[in-house]
C-alpha positions in Angstrom: 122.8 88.1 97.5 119.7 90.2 96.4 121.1 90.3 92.6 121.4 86.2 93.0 117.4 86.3 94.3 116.2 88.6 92.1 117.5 86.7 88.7 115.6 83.6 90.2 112.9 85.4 90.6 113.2 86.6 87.0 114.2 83.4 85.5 111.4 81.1 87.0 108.6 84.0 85.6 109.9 83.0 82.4 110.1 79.4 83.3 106.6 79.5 84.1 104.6 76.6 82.2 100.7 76.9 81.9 100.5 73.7 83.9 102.4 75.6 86.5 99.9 78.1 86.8 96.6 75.8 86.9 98.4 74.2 89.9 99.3 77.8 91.7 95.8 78.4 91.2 94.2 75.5 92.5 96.5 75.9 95.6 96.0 79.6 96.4 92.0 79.7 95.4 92.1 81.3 92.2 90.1 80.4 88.5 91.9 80.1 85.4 91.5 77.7 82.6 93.9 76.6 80.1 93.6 79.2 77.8 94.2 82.4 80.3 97.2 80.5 81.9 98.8 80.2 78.0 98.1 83.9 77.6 99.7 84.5 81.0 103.0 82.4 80.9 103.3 83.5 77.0 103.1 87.4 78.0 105.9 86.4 81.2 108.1 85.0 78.3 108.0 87.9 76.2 107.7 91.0 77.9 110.4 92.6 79.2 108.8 93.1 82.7 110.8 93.7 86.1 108.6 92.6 89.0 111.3 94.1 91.2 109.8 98.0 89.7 106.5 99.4 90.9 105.5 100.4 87.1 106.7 96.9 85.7 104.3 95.5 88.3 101.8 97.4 87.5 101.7 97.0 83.9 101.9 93.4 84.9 98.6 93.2 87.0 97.0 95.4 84.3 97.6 92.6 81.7 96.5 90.0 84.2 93.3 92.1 84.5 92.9 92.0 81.1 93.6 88.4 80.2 91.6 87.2 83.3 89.2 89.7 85.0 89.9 92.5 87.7 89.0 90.4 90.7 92.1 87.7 89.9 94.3 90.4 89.5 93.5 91.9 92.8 93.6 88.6 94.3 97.0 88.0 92.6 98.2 91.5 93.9 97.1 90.8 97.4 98.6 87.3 97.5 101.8 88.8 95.9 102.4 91.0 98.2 101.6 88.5 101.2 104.1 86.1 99.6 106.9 88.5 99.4 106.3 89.9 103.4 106.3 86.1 104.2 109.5 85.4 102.7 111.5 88.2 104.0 111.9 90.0 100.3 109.5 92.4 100.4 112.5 94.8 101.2 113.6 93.7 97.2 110.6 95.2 95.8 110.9 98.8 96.8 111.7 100.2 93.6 
């Protein structure tokens, strides 16, 4: 079952539209505009990222940080992890 959960995890990161991402932000209190959310989604798209490895995560929130600002990266880290406890996965993210 974790495999099954983990490729949907994958697959919606690259599914990700900018629209998408305004509306996350709006619901869990974070600023982005247009722009940053097309530099987000198109860097999810591309990179060959794992958010299921501690360093893949990391470079992830780095580029966040850089694309956005330090402070919605931590905030997205934070609510990350929050989201993950919540759902009973954070077991899936060990690695």
């Amino acid at each position: 079952m974790s495999i099954f959960i983990k490729e949907l995890v994958r697959q919606k990161l690259k599914q990700l539209s900018p629209e998408d991402l305004l509306q996350y932000g709006k619901q869990y209190g974070f600023s982005l505009n247009l722009s940053e959310a097309q530099e987000i989604t198109a860097y999810l798209k591309t990179a060959s990222i794992d958010p299921f490895r501690t360093a893949d995560r990391e470079k992830m929130f780095k580029e966040l940080a850089r694309i956005t600002n330090v402070d919605t990266a931590k905030k997205a880290r934070l609510l990350f992890n929050e989201l993950i406890k919540s759902y009973g996965v954070d077991y899936l993210f060990t690695e």
